[in-house]
C-alpha positions in Angstrom: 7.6 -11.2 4.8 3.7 -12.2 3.7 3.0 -9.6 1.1 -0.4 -8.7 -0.7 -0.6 -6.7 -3.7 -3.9 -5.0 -4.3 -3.3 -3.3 -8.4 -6.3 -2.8 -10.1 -4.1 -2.3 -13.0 -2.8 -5.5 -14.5 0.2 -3.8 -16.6 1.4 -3.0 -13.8 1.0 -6.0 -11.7 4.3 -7.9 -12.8 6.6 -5.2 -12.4 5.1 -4.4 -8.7 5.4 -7.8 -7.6 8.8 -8.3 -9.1 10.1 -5.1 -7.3 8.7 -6.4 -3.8 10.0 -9.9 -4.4 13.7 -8.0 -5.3 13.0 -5.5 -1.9 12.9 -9.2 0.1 9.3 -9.1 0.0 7.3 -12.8 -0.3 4.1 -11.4 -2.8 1.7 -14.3 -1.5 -1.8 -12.7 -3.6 -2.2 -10.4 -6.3 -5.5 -8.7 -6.7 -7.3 -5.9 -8.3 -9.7 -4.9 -5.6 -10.3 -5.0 -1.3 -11.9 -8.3 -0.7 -11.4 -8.1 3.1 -12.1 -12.0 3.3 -9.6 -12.7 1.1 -7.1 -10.7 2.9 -7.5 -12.3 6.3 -7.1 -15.9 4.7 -4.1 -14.9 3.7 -3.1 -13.0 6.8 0.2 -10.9 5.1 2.5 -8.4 7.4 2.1 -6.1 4.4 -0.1 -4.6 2.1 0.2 -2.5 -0.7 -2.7 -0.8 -2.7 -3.2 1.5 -5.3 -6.2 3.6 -4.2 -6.7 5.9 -7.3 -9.6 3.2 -9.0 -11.4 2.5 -6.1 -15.4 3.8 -6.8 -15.7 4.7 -2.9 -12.2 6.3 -2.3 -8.8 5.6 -1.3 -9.6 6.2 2.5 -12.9 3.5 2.2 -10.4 1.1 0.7 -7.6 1.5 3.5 -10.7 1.2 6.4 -11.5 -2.1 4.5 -7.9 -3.4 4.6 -8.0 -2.8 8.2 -11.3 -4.2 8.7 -9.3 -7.8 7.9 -6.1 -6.5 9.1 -5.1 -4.4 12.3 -1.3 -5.4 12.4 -0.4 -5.7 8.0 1.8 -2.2 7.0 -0.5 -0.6 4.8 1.3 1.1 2.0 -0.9 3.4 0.1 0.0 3.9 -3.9 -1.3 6.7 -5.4 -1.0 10.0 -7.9 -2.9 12.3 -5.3 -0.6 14.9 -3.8 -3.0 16.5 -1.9 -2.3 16.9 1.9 -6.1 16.6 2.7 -6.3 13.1 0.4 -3.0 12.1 2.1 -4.2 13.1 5.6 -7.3 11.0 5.3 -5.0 8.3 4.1 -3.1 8.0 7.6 -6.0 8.5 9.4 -7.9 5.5 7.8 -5.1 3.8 8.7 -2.7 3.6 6.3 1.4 3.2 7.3 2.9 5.2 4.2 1.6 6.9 1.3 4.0 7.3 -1.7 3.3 9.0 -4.9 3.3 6.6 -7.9 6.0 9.3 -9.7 8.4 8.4 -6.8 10.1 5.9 -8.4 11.2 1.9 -7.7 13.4 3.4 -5.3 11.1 4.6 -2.9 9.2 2.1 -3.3 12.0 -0.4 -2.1 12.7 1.9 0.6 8.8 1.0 1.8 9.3 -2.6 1.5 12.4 -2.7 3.9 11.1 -0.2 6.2 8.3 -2.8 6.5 10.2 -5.6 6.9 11.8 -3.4 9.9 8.5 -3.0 10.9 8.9 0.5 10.6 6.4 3.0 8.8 8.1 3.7 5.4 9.1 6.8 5.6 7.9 10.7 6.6 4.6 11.8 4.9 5.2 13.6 1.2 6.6 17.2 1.2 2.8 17.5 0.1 1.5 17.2 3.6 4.2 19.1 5.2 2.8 22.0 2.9 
């Protein structure tokens, strides 16, 4: 499945991509910002993005995604446990939101549940709060 990786964070690009690619996942672009353009050229089934560097906010980056993508999962990365952040999350469009501290393993789980073409999983105990 078309993947795109959007990790402002180069450490942490290789380890990301090689976890996706283990999950099943085919990482087609690696970036570190939104370039709706770039996204539609590409035209992946999922994304993944780590919202916490984004100047505008994590929900203006998942509207943007969706700007170049209505049908791509949208798998939001993130170290924001707040159910208000979260909840703006989802309604910007996002499929999952998983806290960065949840580990490879959830993180796979995301992957397959999107090659299912299922959302990932419930929302965080955070929102359920």
């Amino acid at each position: 499945m078309r993947t795109y990786l959007i990790e402002p964070q180069t450490v942490f690009v290789s380890y990301l991509t090689d976890v996706l690619t283990h999950a099943g996942l085919q990482v087609v672009a690696t970036k570190d910002d939104v370039d709706p353009r770039d996204i539609a050229v590409y035209d992946p089934a999922v994304v993944f993005v780590d919202v916490d560097f984004f100047e505008r906010g994590a929900a203006n980056a998942v509207c943007r995604i969706r700007q170049s993508t209505r049908t791509a999962t949208v798998i939001v990365l993130t170290e924001n446990d707040d159910p208000t952040f979260e909840a703006a999350c989802y309604i910007s469009g996002a499929s999952s939101v998983l806290l960065k501290r949840s580990g490879a393993d959830q993180l796979i789980a995301a992957a397959r549940a999107a090659t299912r073409g299922a959302a990932s999983a419930k929302p965080s105990p955070a929102l359920a709060r």
